[in-house]
C-alpha positions as CSV (number, residue, x, y, z in Angstrom):
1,X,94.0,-128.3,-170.2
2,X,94.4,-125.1,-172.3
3,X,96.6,-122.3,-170.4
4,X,97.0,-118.7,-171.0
5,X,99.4,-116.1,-169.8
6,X,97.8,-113.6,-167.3
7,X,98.8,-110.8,-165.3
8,X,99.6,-111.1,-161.8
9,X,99.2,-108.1,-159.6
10,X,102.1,-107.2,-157.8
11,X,103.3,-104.3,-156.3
12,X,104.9,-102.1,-158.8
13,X,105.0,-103.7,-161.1
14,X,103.1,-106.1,-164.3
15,X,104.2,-109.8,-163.9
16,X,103.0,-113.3,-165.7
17,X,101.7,-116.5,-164.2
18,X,100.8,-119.6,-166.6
19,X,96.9,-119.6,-165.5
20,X,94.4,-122.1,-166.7
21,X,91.9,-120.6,-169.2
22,X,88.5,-119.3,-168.2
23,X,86.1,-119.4,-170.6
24,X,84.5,-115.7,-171.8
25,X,80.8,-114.7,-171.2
26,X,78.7,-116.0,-174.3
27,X,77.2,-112.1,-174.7
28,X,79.7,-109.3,-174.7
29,X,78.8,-105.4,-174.0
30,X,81.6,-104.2,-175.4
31,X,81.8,-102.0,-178.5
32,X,83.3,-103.9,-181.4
33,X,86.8,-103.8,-182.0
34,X,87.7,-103.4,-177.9
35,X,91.1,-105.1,-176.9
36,X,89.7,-105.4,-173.4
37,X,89.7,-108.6,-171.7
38,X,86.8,-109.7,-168.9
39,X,87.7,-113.3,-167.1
40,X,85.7,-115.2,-164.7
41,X,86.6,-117.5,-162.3
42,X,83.7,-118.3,-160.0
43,X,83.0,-114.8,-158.4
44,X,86.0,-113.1,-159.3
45,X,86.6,-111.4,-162.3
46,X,90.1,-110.1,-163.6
47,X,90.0,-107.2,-167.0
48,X,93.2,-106.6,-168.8
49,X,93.4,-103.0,-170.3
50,X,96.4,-103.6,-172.9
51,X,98.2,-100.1,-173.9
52,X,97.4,-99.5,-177.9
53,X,96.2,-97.0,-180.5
54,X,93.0,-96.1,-180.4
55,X,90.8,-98.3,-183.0
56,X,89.1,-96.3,-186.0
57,X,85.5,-96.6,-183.9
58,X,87.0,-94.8,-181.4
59,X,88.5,-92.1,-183.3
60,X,85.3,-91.4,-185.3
61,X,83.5,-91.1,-182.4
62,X,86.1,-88.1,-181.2
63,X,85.6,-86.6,-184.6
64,X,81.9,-86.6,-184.0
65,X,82.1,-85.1,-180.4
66,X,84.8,-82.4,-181.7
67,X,82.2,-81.4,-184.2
68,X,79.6,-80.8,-181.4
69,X,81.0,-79.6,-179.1
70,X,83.1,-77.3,-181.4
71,X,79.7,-75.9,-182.7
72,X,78.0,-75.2,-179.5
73,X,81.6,-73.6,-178.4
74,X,81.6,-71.1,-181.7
75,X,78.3,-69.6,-180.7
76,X,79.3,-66.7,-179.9
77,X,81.6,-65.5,-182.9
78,X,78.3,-66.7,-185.1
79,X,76.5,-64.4,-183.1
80,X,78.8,-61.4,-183.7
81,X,79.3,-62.7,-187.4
82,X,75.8,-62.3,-187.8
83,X,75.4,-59.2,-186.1
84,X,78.4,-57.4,-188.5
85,X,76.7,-59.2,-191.0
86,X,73.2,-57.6,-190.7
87,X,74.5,-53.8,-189.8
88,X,76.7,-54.6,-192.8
89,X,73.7,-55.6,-195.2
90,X,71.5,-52.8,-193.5
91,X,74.1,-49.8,-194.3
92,X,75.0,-50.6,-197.7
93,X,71.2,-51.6,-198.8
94,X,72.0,-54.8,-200.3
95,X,68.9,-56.3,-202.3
96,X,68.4,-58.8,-205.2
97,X,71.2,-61.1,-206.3
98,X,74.2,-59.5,-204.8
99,X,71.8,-60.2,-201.2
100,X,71.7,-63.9,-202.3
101,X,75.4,-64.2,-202.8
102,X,76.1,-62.4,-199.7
103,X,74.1,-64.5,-197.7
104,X,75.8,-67.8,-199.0
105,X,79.1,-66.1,-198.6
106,X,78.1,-65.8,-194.7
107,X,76.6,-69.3,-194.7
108,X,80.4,-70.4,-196.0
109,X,82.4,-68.5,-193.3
110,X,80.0,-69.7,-190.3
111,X,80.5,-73.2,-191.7
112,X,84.3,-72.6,-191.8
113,X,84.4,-70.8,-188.2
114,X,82.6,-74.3,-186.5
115,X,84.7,-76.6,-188.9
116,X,87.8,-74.7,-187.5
117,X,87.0,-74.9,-184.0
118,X,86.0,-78.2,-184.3
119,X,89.3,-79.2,-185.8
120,X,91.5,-77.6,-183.2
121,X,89.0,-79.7,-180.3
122,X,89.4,-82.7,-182.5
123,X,93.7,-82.7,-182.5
124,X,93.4,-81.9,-178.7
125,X,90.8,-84.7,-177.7
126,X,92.5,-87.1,-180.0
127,X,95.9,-86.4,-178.3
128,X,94.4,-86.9,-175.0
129,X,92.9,-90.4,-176.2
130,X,96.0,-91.6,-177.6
131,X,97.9,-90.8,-174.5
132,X,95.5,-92.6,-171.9
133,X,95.4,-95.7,-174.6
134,X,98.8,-96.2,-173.6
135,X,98.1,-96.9,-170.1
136,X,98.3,-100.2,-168.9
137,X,95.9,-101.7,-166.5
138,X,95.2,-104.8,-165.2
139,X,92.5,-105.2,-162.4
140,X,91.7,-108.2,-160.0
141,X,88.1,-108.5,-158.1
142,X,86.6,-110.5,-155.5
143,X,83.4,-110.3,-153.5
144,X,86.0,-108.9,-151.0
145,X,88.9,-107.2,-152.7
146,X,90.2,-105.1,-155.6
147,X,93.6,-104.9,-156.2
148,X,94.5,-103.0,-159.7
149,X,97.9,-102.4,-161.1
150,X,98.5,-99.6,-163.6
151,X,101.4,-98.3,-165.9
152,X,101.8,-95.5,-168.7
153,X,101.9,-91.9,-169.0
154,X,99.6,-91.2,-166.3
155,X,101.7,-92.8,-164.0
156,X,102.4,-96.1,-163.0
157,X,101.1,-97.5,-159.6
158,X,99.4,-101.0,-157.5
159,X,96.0,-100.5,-155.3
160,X,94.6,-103.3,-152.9
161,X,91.3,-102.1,-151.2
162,X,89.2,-104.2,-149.1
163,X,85.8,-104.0,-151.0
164,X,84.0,-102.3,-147.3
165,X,86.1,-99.3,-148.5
166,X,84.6,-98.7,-152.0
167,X,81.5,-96.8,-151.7
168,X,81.4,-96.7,-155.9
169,X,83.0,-96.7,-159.3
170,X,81.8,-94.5,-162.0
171,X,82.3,-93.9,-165.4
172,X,82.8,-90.2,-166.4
173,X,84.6,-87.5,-167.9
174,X,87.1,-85.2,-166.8
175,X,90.3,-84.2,-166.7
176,X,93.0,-86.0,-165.6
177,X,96.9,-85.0,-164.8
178,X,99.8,-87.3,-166.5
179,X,102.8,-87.8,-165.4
180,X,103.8,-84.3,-167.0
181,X,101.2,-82.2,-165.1
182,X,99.4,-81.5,-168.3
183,X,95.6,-82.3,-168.0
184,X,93.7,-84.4,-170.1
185,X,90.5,-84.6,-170.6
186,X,89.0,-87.7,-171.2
187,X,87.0,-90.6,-170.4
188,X,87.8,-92.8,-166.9
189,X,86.7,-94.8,-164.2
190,X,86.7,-93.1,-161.1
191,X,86.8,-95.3,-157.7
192,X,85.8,-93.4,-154.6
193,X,86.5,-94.5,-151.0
194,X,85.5,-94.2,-147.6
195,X,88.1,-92.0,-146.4
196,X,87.3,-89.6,-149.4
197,X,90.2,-90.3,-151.7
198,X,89.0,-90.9,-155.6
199,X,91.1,-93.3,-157.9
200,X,91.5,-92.4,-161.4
201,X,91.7,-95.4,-163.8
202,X,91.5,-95.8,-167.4
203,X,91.6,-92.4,-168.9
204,X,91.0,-92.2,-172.7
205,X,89.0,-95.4,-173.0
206,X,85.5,-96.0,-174.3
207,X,82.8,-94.7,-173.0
208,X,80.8,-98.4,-173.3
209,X,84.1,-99.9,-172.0
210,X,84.1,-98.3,-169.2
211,X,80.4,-98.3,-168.5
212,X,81.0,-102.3,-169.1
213,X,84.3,-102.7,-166.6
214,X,81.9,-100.4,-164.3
215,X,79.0,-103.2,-164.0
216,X,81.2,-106.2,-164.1
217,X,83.4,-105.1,-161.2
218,X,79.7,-103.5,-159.4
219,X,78.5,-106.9,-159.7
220,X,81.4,-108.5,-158.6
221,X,82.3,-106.3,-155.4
222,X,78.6,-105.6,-154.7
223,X,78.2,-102.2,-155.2
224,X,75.3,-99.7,-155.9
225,X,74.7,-99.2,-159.7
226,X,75.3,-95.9,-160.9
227,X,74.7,-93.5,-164.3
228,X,77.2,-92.2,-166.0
229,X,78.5,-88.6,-165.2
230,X,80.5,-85.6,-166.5
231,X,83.3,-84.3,-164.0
């Protein structure tokens, strides 16, 4: 028989047991390029979350939210831009082609004003991703337990819940503290208990990542599905 090396959970720690090989699922609903690893062995699963850089799909997608959301944040400077711009047009009586050319000037310094803001969001998100990608995690299911060790700049740390005291786990974004105090805001998997507490795991990881280690662990601990949220 084949054998791998897997984590075992123990407290405080990430240790490795010679453990005989468990096929993979035939389909896969993780984004191409993921370094995650799902395991089944009858109705448990165990995920690895290796610490890494973040692939080139993930940083694209950062550079694609940066631009968004750096263009609905510079709003309001195009709004003032535009209102200097008119009373500026308006009290020298521009007309014909010097009109033209001012107007593409403007275009060009409203395109540079959401590039720039984008930029700066892009370095700051990107930083936050690369610090949560160097987390470690390794997390350990049954229809009855969770236990999940953890380890990286957000803190290391070993959880073992009976599953009665999970009332769900949700993927989201929000901002999460490392072991600096310096919040990050990115991507996780949140896991809520019982007695109010919320868990923090895997910050900076895919969205579909975590919407996929959300469902396999739902399925496995028997939880309520739930849609993604924004914290």
């Amino acid at each position: 028989m084949r054998h791998r090396l897997f984590p075992r959970l123990s407290p405080g720690s990430l240790s490795f047991v010679v453990t005989p090989l468990v096929p993979l699922l035939a389909y896969d609903d993780l984004p191409p390029g993921s370094d995650v690893r799902r395991e089944y062995e009858g109705e448990a699963v165990r995920i690895t979350v290796p610490a890494g850089e973040p692939p080139a799909a993930v940083v694209r997608q950062a550079a694609l939210d940066a631009l968004a959301s750096g263009a609905v944040a510079s709003w309001p400077l195009l709004a003032l831009c535009f209102v200097t711009f008119m009373f500026g047009l308006r009290a020298n009586r521009i007309a014909g082609a010097p009109l033209a050319w001012a107007w593409a000037f403007f275009a060009v310094v409203c395109a540079a004003l959401v590039l720039l803001v984008s930029w700066v969001r892009y370095g700051v998100m990107l930083d936050a991703i690369r610090a949560g990608r160097r987390q470690a995690t390794v997390i350990a299911a049954t229809p009855r337990r969770l236990r999940v060790e953890t380890n990286g700049p957000f803190g290391a740390g070993g959880y073992d819940f009976p599953a009665d005291r999970i009332t769900r786990l949700l993927a989201r974004r929000g901002t999460i503290k490392d072991n600096r105090g310096h919040g990050q805001r990115v991507w996780h998997l949140a896991l809520a208990l019982r007695d109010g507490r919320t868990i923090l795991l895997l910050p900076g990881r895919d969205r579909r990542e975590l919407r996929a280690i959300e469902l396999a662990l739902g399925r496995t601990l028997g939880l309520p599905r739930t849609s993604e949220g924004a914290a």
